[in-house]
C-alpha positions in Angstrom: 14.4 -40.9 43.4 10.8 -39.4 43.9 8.9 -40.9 41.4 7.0 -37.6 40.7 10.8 -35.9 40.0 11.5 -39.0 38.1 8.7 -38.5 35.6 9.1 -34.7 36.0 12.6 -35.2 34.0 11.6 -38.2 31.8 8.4 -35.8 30.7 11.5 -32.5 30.1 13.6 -35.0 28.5 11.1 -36.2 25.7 10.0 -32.2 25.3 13.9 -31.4 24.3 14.2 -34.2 21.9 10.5 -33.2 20.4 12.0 -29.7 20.3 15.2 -31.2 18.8 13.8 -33.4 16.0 10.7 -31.6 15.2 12.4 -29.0 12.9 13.3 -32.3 10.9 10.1 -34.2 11.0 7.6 -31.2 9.7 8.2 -30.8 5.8 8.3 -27.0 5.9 10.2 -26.7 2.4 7.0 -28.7 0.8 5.1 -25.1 1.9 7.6 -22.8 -0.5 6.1 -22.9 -3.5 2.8 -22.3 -1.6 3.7 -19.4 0.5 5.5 -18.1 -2.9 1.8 -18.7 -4.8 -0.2 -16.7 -1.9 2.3 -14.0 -2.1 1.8 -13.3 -5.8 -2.2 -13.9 -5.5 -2.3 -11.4 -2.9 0.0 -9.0 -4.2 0.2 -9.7 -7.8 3.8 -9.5 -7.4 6.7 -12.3 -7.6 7.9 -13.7 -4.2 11.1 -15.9 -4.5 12.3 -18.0 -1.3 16.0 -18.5 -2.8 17.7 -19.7 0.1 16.5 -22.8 3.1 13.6 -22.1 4.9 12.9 -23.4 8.4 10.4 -23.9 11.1 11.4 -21.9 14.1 10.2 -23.3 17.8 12.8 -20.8 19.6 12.4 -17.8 20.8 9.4 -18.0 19.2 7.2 -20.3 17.1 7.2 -19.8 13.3 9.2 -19.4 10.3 12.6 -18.5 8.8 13.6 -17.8 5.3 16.7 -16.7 3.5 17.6 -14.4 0.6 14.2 -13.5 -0.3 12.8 -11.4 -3.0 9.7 -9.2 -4.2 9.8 -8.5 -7.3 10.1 -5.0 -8.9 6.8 -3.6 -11.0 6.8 -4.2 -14.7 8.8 -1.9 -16.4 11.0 -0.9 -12.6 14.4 -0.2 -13.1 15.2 -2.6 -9.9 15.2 -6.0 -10.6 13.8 -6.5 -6.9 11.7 -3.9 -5.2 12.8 -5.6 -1.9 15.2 -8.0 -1.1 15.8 -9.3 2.3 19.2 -11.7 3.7 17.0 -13.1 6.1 13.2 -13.0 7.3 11.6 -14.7 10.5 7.8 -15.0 10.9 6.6 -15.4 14.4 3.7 -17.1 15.0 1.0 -17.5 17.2 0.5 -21.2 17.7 -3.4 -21.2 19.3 -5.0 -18.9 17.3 -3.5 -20.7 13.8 -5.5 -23.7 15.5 -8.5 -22.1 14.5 -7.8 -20.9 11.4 -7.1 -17.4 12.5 -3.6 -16.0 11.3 -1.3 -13.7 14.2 2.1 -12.9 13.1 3.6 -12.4 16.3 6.3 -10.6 15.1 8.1 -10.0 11.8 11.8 -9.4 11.1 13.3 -8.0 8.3 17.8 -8.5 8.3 19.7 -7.1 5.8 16.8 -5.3 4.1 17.2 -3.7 0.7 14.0 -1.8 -0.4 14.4 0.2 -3.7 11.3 2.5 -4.4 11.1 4.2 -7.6 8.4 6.3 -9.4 8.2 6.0 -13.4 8.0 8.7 -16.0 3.7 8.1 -15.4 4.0 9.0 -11.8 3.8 5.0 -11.3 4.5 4.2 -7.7 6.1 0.8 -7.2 4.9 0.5 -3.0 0.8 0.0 -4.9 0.3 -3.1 -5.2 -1.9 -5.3 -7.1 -2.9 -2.7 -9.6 -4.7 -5.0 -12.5 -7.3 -5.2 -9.4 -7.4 -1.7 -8.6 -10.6 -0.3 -7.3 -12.3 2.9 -8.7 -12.3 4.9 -5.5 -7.8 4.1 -5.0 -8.3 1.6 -2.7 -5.2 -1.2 -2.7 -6.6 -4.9 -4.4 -4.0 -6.3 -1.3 -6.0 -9.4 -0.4 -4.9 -10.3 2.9 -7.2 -12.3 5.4 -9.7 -10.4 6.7 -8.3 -11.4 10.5 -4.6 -11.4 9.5 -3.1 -9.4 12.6 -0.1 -8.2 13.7 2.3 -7.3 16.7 5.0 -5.7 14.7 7.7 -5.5 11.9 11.6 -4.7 13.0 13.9 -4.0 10.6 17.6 -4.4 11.1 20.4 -2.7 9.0 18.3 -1.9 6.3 19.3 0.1 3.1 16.4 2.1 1.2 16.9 4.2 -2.1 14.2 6.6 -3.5 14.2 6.9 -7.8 11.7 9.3 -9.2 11.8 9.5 -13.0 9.0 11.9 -13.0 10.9 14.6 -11.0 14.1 13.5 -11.6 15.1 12.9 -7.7 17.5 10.2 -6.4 17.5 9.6 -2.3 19.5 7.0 -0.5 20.0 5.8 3.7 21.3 3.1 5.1 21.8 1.3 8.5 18.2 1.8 8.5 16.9 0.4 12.3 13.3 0.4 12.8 9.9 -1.0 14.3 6.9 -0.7 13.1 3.9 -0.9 15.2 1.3 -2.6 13.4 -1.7 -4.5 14.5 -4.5 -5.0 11.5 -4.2 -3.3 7.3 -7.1 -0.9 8.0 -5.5 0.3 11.5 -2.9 3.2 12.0 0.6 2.3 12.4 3.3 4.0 14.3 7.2 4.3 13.2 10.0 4.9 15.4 14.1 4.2 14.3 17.3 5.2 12.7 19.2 5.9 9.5 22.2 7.3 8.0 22.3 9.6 6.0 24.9 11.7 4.6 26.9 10.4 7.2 24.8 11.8 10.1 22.7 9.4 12.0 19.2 10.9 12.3 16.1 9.8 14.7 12.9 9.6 13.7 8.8 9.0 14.0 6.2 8.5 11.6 2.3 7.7 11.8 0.6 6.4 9.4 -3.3 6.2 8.9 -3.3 2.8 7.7 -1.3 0.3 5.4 -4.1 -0.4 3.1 -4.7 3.1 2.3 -0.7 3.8 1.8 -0.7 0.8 -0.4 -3.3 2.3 -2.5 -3.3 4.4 -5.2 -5.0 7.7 -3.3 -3.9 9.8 -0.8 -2.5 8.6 2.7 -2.1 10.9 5.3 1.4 10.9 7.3 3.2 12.5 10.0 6.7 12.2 10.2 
């Protein structure tokens, strides 16, 4: 055998077994309670990882959770303002070298998202409201480099609940991906739902995340 070829496979073979054991050698459940602690400092909301998470190397490098939740605001009616069967962060593996964070992808299975509006006109989608600024400005606190490529949700149920006016809206086998890049960039929206039975097509822009995650007005197009 070529000696070239012969090192060719030994060099494939030790990159399957790498690719094999790695998932076993990293201690990615030591990181729950610390992705579950950023979550809530950022948000000032309750993450709970409830079922295994894993380090992902295929298709893509990054992380996989199960039966996750975000908890409701105080006072919701919804235990859980989202809960989601299954959650996989892509990562990109060269920029996290140097400190920068770039979620290749996100994707949401299974998705249930309950938004509700209290008697106050409360929303429960602003977050971080103890750190509110004066001029409606969400207190998200994000890195200032965090940066996307896109969120995709798959068979996703959403209900609206608004005490204030009394309104109740539900859809289901909700499909969709969301164009993101940056929090202070506008984001584009294109899927599918249910609803009443009918499946209906849509698109939505909006100006950015961090102003719809505020308390002020966010302009949208749908």
């Amino acid at each position: 055998m070529n000696k070239d070829l012969r090192f060719g496979l030994i060099g494939a073979a030790a990159l399957v077994v790498l690719v094999l054991i790695l998932p076993f050698l990293v201690p990615v459940d030591a990181y729950r309670a610390r992705i579950e602690t950023a979550a809530e400092h950022a948000t000032g909301r309750t993450l709970s990882i409830n079922g295994p998470l894993r380090l992902m190397l295929f298709p893509q490098f990054g992380l996989r959770a199960e039966k996750v939740t975000f908890a409701n605001m105080p006072g919701g009616h919804a235990a859980a303002m989202v809960s989601v069967g299954d959650i996989k962060l892509a990562i990109r593996f060269l920029p996290l070298l140097a400190g920068k964070v770039e979620l290749a992808q996100i994707v949401l299975d299974r998705p249930n998202i309950e938004l509700e509006v209290n008697a106050a006109g409360e929303a429960n989608w602003t977050l971080g409201r103890q750190g509110q600024t004066r001029d409606g400005k969400s207190s998200v606190t994000l890195p200032q480099d965090t940066e996307f490529s896109g969120i995709k949700i798959n068979d996703g149920a959403i209900t609206y609940d608004n005490a204030e006016t009394k309104t109740h809206r539900a859809v289901d086998h909700v499909n969709a991906t969301i164009d993101i890049t940056r929090l202070d960039q506008p984001i584009k929206i294109d899927g599918n739902l249910m609803l009443a039975a009918r499946r209906v097509d849509f698109n939505a822009k909006i100006v950015t995340l961090k102003s719809f995650l505020g308390d002020g007005l966010t302009s949208l197009n749908l």
